[in-house]
DSSP file (Angstrom, degrees, kcal/mol; ACC not computed):
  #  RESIDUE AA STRUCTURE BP1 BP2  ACC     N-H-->O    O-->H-N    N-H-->O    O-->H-N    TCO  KAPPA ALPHA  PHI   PSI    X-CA   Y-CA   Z-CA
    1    1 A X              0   0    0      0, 0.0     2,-0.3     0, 0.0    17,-0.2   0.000 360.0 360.0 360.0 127.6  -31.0   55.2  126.6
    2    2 A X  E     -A   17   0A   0     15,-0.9    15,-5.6     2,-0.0     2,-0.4  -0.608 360.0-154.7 -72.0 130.3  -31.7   59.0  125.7
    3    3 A X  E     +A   16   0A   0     -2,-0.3     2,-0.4    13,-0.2    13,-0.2  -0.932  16.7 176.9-108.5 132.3  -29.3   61.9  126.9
    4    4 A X  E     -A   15   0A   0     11,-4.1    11,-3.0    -2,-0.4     2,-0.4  -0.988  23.3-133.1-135.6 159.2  -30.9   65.2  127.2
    5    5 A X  E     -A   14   0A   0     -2,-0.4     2,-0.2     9,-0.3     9,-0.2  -0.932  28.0-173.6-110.7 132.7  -29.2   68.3  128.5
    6    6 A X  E     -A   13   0A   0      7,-1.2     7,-3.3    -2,-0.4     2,-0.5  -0.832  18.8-126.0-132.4 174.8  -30.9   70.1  130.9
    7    7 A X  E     +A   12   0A   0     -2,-0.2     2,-0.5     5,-0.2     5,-0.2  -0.911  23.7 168.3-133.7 103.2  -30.5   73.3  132.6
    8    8 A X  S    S-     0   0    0      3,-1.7    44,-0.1    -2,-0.5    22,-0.1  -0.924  82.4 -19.3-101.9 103.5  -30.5   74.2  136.7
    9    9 A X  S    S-     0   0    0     -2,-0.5    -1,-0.1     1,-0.2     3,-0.1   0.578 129.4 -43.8  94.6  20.7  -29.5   77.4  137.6
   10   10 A X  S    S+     0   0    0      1,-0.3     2,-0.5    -3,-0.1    -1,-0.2   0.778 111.6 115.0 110.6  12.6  -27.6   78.4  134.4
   11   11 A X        -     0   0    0      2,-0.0    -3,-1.7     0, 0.0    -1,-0.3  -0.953  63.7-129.6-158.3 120.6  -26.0   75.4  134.1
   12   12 A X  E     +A    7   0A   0     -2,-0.5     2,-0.5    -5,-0.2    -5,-0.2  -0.235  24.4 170.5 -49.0 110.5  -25.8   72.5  131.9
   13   13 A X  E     -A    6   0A   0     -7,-3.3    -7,-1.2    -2,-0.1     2,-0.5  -0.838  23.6-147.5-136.0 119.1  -26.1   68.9  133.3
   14   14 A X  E     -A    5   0A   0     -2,-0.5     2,-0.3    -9,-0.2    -9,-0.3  -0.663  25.3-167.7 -73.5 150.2  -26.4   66.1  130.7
   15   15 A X  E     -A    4   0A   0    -11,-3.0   -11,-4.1    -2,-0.5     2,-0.2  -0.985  20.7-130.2-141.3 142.7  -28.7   63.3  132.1
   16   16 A X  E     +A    3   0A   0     -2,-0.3     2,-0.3   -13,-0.2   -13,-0.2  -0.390  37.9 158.4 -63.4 127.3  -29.5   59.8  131.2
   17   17 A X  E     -A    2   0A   0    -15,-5.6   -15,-0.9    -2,-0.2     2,-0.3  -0.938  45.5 -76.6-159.4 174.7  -33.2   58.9  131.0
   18   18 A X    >   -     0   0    0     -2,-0.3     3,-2.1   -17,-0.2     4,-0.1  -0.374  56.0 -91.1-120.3  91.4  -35.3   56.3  129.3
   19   19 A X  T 3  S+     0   0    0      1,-0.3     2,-0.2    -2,-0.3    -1,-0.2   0.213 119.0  26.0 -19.5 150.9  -36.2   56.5  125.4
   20   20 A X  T 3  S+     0   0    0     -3,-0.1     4,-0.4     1,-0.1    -1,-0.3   0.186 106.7  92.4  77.2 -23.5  -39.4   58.3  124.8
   21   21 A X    <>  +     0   0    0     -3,-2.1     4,-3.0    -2,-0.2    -2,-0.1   0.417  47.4  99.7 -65.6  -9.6  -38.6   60.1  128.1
   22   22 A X  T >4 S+     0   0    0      1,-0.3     3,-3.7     2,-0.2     4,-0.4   0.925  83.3  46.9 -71.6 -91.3  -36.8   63.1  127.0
   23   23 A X  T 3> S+     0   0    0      1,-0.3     4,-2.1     2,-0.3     3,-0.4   0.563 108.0  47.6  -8.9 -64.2  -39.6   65.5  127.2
   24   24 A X  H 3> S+     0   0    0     -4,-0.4     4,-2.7     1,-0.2    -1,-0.3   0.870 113.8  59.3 -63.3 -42.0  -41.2   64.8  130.5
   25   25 A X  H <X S+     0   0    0     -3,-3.7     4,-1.5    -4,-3.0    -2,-0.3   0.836 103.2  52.5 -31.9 -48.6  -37.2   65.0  131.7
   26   26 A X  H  > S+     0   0    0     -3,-0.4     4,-1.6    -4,-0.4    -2,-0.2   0.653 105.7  48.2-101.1 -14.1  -37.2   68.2  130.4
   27   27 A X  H  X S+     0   0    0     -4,-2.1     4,-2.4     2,-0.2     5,-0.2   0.966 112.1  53.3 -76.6 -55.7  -40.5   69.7  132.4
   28   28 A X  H  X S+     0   0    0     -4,-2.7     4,-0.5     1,-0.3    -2,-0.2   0.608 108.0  46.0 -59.7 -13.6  -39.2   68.4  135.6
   29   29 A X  H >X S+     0   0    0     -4,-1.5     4,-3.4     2,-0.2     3,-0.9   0.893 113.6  49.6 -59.7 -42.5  -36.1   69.8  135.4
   30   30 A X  H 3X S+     0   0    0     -4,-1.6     4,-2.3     1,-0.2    -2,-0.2   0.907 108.4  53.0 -58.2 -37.9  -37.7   72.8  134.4
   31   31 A X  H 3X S+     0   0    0     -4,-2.4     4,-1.2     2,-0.2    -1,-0.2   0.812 106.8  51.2 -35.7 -42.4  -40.0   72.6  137.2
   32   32 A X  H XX S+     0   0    0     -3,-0.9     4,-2.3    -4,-0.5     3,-0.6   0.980 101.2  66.3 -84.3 -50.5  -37.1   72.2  139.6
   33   33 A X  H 3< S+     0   0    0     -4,-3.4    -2,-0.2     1,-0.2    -1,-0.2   0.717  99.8  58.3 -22.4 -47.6  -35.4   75.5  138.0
   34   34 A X  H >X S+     0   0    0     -4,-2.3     3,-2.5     2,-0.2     4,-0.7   0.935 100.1  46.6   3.7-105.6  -38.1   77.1  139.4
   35   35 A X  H <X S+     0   0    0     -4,-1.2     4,-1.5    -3,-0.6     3,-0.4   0.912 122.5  39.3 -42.7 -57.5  -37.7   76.3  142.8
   36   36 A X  H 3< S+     0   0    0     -4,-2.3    -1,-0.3     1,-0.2    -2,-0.2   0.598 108.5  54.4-104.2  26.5  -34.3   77.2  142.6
   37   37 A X  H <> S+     0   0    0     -3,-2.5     4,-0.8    -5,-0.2    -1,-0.2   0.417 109.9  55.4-109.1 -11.9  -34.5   80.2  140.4
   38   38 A X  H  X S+     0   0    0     -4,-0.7     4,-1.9    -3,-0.4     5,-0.3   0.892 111.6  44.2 -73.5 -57.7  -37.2   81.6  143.2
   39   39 A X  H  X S+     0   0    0     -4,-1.5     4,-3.7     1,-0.3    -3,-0.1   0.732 104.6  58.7 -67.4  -5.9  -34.7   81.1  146.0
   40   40 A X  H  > S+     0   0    0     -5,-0.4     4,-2.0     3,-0.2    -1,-0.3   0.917 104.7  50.3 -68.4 -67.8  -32.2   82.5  144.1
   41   41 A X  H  < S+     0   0    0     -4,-0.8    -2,-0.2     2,-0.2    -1,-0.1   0.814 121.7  34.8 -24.5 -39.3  -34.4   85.6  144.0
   42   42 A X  H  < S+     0   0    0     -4,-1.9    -2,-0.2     2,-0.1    -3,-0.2   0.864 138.3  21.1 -90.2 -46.4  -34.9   85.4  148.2
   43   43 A X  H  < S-     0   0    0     -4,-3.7    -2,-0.2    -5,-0.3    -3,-0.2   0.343  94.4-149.4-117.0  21.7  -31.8   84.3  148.8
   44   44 A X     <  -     0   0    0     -4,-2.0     2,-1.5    -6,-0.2    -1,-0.2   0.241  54.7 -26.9   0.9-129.7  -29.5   85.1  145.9
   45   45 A X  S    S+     0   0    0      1,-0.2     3,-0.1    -4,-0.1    -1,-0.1  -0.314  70.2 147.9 -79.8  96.5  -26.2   82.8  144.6
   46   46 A X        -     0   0    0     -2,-1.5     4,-0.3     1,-0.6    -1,-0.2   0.187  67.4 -53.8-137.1  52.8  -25.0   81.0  147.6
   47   47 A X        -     0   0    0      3,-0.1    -1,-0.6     2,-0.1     4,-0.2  -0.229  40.1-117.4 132.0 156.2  -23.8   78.2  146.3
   48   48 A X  S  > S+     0   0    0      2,-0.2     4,-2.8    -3,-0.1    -1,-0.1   0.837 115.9  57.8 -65.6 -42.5  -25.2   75.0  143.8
   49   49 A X  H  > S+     0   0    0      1,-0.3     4,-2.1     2,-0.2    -2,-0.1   0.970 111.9  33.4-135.2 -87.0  -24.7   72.9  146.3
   50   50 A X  H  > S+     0   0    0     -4,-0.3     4,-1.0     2,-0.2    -1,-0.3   0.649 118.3  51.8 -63.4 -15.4  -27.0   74.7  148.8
   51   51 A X  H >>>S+     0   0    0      2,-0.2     4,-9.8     3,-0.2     5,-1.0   0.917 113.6  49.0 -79.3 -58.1  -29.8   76.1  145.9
   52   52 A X  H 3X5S+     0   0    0     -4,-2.8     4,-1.6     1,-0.3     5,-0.3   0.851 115.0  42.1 -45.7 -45.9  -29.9   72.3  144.7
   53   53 A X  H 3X5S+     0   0    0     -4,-2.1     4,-1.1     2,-0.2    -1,-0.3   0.738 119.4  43.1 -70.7 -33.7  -30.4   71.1  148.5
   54   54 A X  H <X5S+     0   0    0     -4,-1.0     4,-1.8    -3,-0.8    -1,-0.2   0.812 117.7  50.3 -97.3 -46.7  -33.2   74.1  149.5
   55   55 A X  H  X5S+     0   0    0     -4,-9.8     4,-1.5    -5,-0.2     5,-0.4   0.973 111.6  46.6 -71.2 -34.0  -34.7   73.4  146.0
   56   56 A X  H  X<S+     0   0    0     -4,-1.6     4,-1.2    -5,-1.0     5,-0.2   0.963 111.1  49.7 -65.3 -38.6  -34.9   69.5  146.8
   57   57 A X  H  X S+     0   0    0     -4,-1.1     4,-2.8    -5,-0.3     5,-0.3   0.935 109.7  53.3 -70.2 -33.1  -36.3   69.9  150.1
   58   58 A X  H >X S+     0   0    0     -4,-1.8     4,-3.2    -3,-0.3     3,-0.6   0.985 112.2  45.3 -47.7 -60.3  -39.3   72.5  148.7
   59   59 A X  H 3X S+     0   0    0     -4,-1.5     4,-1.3     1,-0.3    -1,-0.2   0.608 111.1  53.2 -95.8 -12.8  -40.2   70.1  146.3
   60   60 A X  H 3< S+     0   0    0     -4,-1.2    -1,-0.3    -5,-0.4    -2,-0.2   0.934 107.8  49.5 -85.0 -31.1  -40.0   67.3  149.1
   61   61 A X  H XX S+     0   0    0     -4,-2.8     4,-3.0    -3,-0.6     3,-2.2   0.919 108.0  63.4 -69.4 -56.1  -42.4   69.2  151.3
   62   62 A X  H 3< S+     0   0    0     -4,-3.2     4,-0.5    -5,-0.3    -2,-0.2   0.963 102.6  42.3 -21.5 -62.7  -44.3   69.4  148.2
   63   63 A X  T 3< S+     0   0    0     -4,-1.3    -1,-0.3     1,-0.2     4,-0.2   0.294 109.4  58.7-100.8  34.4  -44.8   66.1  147.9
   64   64 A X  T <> S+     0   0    0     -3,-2.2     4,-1.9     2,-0.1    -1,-0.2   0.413 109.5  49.9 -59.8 -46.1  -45.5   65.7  151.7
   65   65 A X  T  < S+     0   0    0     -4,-3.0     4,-0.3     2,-0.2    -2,-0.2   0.528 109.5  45.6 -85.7  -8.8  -48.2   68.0  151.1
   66   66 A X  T >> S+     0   0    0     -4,-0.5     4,-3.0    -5,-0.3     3,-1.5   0.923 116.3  49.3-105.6 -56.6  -49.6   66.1  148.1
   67   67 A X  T 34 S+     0   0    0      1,-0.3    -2,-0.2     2,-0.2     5,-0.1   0.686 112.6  46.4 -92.2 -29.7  -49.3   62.8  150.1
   68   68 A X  T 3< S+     0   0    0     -4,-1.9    -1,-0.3     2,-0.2    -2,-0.2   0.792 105.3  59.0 -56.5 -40.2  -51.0   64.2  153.1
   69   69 A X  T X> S+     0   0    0     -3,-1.5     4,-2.8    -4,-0.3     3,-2.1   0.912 109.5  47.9 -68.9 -55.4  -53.6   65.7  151.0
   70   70 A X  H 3X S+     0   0    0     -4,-3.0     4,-0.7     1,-0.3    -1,-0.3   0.699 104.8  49.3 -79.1   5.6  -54.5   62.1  149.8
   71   71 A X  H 34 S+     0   0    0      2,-0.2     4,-0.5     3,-0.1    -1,-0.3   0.388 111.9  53.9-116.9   7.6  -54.7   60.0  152.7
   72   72 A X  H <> S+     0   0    0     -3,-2.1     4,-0.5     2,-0.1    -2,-0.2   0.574 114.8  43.3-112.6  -1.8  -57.1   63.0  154.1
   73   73 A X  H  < S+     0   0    0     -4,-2.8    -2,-0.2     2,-0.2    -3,-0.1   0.739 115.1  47.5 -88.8 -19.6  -59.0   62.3  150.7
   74   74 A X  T  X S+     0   0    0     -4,-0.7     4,-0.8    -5,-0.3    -2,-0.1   0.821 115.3  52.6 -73.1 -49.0  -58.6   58.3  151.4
   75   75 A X  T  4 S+     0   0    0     -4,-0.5     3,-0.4     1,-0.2    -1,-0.2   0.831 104.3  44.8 -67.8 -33.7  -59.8   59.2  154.6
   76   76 A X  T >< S+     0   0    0     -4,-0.5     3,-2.8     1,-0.2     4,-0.4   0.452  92.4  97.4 -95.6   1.2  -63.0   61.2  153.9
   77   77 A X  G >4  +     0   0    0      1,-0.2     3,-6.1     2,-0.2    -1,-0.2   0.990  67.0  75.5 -34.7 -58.0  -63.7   58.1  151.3
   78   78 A X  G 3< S+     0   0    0     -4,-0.8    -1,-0.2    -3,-0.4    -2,-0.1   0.563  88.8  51.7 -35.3 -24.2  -65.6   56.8  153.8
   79   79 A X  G <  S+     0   0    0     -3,-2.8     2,-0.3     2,-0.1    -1,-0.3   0.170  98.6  81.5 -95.9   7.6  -68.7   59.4  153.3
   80   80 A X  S <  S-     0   0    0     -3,-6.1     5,-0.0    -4,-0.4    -3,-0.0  -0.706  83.3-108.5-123.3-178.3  -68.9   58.8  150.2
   81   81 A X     >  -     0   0    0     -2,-0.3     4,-3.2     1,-0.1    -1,-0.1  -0.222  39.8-100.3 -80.3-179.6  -70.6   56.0  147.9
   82   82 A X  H  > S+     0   0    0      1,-0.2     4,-1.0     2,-0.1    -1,-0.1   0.623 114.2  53.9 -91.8  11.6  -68.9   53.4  145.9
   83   83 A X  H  > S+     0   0    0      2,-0.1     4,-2.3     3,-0.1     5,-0.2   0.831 116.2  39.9 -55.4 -65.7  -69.0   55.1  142.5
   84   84 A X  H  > S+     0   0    0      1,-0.2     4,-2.9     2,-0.2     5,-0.3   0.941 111.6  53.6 -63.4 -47.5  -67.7   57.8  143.7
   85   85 A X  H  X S+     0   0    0     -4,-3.2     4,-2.3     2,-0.2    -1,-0.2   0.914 109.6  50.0 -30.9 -54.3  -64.9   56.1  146.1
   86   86 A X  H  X S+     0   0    0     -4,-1.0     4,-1.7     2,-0.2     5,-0.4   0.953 111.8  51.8 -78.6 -44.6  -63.3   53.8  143.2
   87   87 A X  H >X S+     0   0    0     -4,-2.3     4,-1.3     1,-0.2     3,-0.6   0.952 120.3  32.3 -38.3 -75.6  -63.0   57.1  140.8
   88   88 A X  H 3< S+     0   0    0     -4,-2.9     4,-0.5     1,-0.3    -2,-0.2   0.609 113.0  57.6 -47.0 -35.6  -61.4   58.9  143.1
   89   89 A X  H >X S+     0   0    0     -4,-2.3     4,-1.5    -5,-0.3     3,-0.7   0.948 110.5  48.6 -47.8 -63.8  -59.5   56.3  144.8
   90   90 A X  H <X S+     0   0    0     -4,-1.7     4,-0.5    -3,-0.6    -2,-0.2   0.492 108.3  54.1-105.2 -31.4  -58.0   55.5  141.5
   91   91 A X  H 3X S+     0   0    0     -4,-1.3     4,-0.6    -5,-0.4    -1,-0.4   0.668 112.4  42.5-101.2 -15.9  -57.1   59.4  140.6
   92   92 A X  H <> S+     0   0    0     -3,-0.7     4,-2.3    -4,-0.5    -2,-0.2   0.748 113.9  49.7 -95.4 -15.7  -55.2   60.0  143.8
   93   93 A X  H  X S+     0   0    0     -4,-1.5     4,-1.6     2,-0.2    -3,-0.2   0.866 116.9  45.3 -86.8 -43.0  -53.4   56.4  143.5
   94   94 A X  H  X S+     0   0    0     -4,-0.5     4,-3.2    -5,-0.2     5,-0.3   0.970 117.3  44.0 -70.2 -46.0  -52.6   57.6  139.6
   95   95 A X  H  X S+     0   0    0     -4,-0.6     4,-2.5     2,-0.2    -2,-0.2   0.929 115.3  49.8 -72.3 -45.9  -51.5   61.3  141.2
   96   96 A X  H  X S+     0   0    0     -4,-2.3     4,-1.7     1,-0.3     5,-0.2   0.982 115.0  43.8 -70.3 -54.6  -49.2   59.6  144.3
   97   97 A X  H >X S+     0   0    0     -4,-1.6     4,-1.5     1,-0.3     3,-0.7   0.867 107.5  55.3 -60.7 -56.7  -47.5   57.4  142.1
   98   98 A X  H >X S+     0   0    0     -4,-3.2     4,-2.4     1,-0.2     3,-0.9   0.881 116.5  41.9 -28.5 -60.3  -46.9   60.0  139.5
   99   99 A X  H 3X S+     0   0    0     -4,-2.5     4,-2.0    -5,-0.3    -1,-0.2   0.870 106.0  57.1 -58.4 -41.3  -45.3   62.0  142.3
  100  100 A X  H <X S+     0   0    0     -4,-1.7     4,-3.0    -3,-0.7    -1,-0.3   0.774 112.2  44.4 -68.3 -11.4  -43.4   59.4  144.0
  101  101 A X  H <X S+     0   0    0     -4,-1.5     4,-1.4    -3,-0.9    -2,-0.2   0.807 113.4  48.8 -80.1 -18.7  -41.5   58.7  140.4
  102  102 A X  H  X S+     0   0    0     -4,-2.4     4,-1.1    -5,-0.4    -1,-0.2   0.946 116.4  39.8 -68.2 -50.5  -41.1   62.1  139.9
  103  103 A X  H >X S+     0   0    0     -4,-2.0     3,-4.6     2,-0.3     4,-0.8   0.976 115.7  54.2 -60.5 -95.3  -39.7   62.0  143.7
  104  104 A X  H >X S+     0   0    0     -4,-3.0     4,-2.9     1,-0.3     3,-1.5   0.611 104.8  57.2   9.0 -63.9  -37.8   58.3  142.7
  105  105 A X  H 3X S+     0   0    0     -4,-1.4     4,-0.7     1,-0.3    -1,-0.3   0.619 104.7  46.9 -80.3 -28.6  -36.1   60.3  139.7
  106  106 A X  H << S+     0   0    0     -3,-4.6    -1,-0.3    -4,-1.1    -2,-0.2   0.662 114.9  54.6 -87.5 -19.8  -34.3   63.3  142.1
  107  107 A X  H << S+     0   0    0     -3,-1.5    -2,-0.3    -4,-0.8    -3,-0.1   0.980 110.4  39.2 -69.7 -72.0  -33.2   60.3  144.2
  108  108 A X  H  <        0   0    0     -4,-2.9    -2,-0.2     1,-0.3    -1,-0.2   0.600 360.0 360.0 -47.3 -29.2  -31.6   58.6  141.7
  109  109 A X     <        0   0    0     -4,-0.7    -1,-0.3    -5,-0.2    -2,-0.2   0.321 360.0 360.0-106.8 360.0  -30.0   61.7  139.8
């Protein structure tokens, strides 16, 4: 197992993740810094606690929004041929799962 140190809000948090993994660790944290270096902006410092929870929930409505998005592309499958379907089928089933491990990986940590 690989440790990388990564950084939310100013602040060091070492996490465990997978060999070969470091990297891809290190966007989604940065990703989540984001999120909680914008609401730090709206809402400034009011707490880890609460940035981490406001950021978690963005990024969960995020991926509501992604998962919604694909079952209204799953849904409009239906107009299209079967060329088209199994491409496309096959790129939002690659895109959910990406998200739900991404998703998996803030549960877990």
């Amino acid at each position: 197992m690989a440790h990388v140190v990564i950084q939310v809000n100013g602040r060091d948090y070492k996490i465990t993740c997978e060999d070969g993994q470091e990297d891809r660790l290190l966007n989604l944290a940065a990703y989540f810094d984001r999120h909680v270096t914008d609401l730090t902006h709206d809402l400034g410092q009011i707490g880890d606690a609460r940035l981490m929870l406001l950021a978690a929930l963005t990024v969960c409505d995020e991926l509501f929004e992604a998962k919604a998005r694909a079952k209204d592309y799953e849904n409009a499958a239906d107009k299209l041929d079967d060329d088209t379907v199994g491409a496309a089928g096959r790129a939002i089933e690659a895109a959910v799962a990406r998200v739900e491990e991404i998703s998996s990986r803030f549960e877990t940590n």
